[in-house]
C-alpha positions in Angstrom: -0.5 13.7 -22.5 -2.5 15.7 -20.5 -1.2 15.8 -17.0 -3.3 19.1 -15.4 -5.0 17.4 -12.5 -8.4 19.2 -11.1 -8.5 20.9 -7.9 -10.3 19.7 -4.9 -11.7 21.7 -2.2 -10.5 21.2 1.4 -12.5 20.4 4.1 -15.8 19.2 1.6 -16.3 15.0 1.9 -15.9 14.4 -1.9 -18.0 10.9 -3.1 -16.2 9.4 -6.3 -16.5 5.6 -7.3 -18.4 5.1 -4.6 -16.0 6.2 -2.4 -15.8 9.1 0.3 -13.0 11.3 0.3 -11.6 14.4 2.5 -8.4 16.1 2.8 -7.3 19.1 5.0 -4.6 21.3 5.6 -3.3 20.0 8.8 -3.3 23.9 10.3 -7.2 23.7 10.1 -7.4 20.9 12.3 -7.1 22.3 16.1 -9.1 20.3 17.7 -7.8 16.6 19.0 -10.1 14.1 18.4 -12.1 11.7 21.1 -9.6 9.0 21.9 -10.5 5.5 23.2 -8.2 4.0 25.9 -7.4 1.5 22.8 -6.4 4.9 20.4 -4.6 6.6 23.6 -2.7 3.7 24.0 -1.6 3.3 20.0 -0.9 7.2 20.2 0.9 6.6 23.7 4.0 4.1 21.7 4.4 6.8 18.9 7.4 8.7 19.2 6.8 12.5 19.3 7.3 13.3 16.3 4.6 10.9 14.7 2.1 11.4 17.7 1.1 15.1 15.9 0.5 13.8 12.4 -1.5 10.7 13.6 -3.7 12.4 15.7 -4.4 14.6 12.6 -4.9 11.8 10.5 -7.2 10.2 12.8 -9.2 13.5 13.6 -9.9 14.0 9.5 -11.1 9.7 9.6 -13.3 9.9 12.8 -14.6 13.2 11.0 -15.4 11.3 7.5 -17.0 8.2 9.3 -19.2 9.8 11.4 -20.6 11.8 8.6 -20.5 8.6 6.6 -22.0 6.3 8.8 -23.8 8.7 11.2 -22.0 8.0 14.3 -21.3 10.0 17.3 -17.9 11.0 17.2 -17.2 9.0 20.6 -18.1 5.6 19.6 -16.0 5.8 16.5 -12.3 4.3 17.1 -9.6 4.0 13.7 -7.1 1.1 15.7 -4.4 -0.5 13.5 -4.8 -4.4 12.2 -1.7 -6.2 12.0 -0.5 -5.0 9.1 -0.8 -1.6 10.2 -3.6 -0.6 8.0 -6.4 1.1 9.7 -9.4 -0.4 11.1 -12.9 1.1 11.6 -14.7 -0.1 15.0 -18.1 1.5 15.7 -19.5 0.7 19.4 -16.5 -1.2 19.9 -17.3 -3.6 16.9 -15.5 -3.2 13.2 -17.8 -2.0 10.7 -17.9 -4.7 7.8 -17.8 -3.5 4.6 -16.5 -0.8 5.0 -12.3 0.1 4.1 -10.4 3.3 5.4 -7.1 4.7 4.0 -5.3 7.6 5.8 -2.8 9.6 4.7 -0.2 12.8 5.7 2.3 15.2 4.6 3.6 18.0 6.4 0.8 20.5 5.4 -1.9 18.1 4.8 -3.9 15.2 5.6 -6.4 13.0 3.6 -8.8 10.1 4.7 -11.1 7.6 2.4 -14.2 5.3 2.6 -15.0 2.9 0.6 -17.1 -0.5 0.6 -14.2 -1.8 -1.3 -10.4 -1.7 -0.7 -9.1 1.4 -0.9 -5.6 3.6 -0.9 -5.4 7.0 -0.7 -2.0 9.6 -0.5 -0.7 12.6 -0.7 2.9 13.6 -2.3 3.8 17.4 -2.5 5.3 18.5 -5.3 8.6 19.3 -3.3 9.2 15.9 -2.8 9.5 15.3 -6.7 13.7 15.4 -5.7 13.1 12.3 -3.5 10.3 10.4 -5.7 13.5 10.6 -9.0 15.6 9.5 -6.8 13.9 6.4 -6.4 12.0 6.2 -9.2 13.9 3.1 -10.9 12.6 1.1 -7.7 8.5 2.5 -8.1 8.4 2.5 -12.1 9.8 0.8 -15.2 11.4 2.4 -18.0 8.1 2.5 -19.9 5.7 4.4 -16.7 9.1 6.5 -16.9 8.9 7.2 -20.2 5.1 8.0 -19.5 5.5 9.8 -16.3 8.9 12.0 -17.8 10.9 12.9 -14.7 11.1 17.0 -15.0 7.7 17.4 -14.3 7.6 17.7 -10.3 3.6 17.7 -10.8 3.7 14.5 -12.8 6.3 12.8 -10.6 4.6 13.3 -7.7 1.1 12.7 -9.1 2.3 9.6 -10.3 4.0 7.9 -6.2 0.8 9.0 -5.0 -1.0 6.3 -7.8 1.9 3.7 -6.6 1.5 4.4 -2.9 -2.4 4.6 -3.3 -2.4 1.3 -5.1 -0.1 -0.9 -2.8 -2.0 0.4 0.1 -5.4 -0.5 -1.2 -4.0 -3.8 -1.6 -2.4 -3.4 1.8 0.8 -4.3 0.8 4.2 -2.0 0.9 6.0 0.6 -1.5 9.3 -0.8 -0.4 9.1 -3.8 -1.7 8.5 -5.7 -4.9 4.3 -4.7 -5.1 4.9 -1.0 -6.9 6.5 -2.9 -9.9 3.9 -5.1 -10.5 1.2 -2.2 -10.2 1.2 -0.4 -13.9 0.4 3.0 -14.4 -1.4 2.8 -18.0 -2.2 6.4 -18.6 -1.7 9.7 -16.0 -4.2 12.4 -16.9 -6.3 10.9 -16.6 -5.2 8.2 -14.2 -5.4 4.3 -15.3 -3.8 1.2 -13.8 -3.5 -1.9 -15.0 -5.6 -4.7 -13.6 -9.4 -4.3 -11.8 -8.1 -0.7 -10.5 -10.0 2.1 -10.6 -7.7 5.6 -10.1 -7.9 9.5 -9.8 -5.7 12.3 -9.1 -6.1 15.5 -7.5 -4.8 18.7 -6.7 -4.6 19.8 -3.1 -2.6 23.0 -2.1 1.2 22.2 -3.2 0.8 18.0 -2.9 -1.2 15.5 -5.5 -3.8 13.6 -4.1 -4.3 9.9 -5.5 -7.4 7.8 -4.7 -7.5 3.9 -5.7 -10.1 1.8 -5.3 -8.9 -2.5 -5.6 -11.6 -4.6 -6.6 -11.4 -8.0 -4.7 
């Protein structure tokens, strides 16, 4: 099985399935972003650790919706529902139709648009440790036997599918959803069910993108 996932350019928006797609290195984005009194206030009850990476994550969205829906960067706010899944308000008003996924590692930060659910994450191939670990939790003996678990690439290409998929369903990788989310094929990606997958390569992490059809 063929798991040699393309390479995707950082800083481009990227369009597959419909979808919009960016990822940065986190070191290229200097600039905070426009904050709302509502986004001050959600970036205000982070501890200090997580303030840096959310601001990052919310700088790359804001980016990728203005371009998306042509919006001055100002009247576009990324608030949490909830569940803690992001939220795209225009004006002051949430954009129907339209889903947003963020996501973070140390080095770099991805965001998604789609006019269907989506999930998007990154998982650097240093992490592959942590993702065998855990993997009896995330995968059954057969996506095991798929995946193979001395291939840091494929490890961590494959808990960026899981945590792509469980977001776009808005649901969590700590509980029971990953299980019932089946990774079909790797390279390249399928899941089971009305899924539609792909893997990338950005610097030293795998990007997943996962789009849920309701």
């Amino acid at each position: 099985m063929d798991t040699t996932f393309r390479r995707i350019a950082p800083g481009d928006v990227h369009r597959w399935g419909g979808a919009a797609l960016i990822v940065a290195r986190r070191t290229d984005l200097l600039a905070a972003p426009p904050l709302s009194v509502a986004e001050r206030r959600v970036v205000g009850a982070l501890p200090a650790w997580r303030q840096a990476e959310w601001l990052a994550g919310r700088l790359l969205a804001k980016r990728l919706v203005g371009q998306v829906v042509s919006a001055p960067a100002p009247q576009v706010e990324v608030l949490p529902r909830a569940d803690g899944s992001p939220c795209v308000l225009v004006g002051g008003s949430p954009v129907p139709g339209l889903h947003l996924s963020i996501s973070h590692t140390t080095r770099h930060v991805a965001a998604a648009l789609a006019p269907e659910p989506v999930g998007v994450d990154l998982c650097e191939t240093g992490s592959a440790a942590t993702v065998r670990r855990v993997a009896d939790h995330a995968f059954s003996p057969s996506e095991l036997s798929l995946i193979g678990t001395r291939r840091p690439e494929a490890l961590a290409g494959a808990w960026a599918l899981k945590e792509a998929a469980v977001k776009a369903d808005r649901s969590s990788v700590f509980g029971a959803a990953p299980r019932g989310i089946e990774i079909l094929a790797l390279g390249p990606p399928l899941l089971a069910g009305r899924r539609r997958a792909m893997v990338w390569r950005a610097g030293d992490a795998l990007l997943a993108l996962v789009l849920a059809r309701p």
